[in-house]
C-alpha positions in Angstrom: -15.4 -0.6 12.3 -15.9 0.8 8.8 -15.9 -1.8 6.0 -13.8 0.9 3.6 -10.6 0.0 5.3 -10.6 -3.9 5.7 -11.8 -4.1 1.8 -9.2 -1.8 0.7 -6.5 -4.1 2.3 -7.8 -6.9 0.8 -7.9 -5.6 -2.8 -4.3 -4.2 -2.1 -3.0 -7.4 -1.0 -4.4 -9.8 -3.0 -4.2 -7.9 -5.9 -0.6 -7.6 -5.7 -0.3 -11.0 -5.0 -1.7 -12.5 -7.9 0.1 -9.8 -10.2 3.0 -11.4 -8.7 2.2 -14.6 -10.1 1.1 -13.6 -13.6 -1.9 -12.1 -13.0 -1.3 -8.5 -14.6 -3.1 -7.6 -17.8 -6.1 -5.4 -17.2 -8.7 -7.5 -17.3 -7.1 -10.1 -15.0 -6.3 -7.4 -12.7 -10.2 -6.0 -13.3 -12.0 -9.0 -12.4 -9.2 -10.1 -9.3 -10.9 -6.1 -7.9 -13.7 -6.6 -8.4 -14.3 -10.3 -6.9 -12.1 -9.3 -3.7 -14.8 -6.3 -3.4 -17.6 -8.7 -3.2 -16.3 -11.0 -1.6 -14.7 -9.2 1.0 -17.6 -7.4 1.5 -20.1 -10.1 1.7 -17.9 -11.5 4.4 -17.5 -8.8 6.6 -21.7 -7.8 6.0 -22.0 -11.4 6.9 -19.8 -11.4 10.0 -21.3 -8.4 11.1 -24.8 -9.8 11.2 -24.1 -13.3 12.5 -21.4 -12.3 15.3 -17.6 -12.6 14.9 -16.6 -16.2 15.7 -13.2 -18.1 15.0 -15.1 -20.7 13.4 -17.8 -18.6 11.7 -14.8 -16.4 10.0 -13.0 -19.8 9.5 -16.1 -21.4 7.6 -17.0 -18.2 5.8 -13.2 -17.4 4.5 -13.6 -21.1 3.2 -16.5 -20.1 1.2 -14.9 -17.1 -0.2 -12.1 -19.1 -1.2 -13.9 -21.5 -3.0 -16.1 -18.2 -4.7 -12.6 -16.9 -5.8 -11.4 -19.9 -7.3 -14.5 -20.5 -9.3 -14.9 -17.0 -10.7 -10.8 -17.3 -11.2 -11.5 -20.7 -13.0 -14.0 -18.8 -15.2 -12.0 -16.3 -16.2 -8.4 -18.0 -16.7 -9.2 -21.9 -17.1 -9.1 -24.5 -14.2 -6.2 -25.5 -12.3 -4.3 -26.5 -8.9 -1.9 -23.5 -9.4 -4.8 -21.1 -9.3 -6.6 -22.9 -6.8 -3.1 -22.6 -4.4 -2.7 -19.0 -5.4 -6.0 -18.2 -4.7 -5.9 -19.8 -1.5 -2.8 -18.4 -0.8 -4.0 -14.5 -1.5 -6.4 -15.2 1.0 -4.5 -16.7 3.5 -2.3 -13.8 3.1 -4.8 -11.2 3.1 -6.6 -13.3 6.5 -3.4 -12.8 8.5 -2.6 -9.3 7.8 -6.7 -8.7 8.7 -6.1 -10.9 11.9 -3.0 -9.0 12.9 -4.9 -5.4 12.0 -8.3 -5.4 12.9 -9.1 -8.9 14.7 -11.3 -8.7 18.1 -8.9 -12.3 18.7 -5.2 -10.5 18.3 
């Protein structure tokens, strides 16, 4: 599967998410890209080379989540409401993935 479509998705989605919450000047919608690029490509790259588990994609997502949160924390100050929304893009962006492209659905 080509990583162009799952990335896309994830940008889309959790972009909009966030913008929903607040999250909307340019360079909070700038760095929100560009961290769900890396991210989201590093964990499919990653997948991809160490073989598509539930608990491989379960322990990696983690990590992404807490990658998000501390570039997030960076860039708009520390906090349990960005740590829930950041968690909650991803779990948002995980399950439309699941339902889209998952090998397990």
């Amino acid at each position: 599967m080509s990583l162009l479509l799952p990335c896309l998705l994830t940008v889309a989605v959790e972009t909009i998410f966030l913008m929903l919450f607040g999250y909307r000047d340019r360079n909070a919608v700038s760095i929100i890209v560009l961290v769900n690029v890396i991210t989201n490509l590093l964990l499919n790259l990653t997948l991809a080379l160490v073989g598509r588990t539930w608990i491989t994609a379960l322990l990696l997502e983690c990590l992404v989540v807490a990658a998000e949160y501390w570039v997030y924390a960076l860039a708009f100050g520390r906090g349990r409401r960005l740590f829930l929304l950041t968690l909650g893009a991803n779990v948002l962006s995980w399950g439309i993935g699941l339902m889209l492209f998952s090998p397990f659905c």
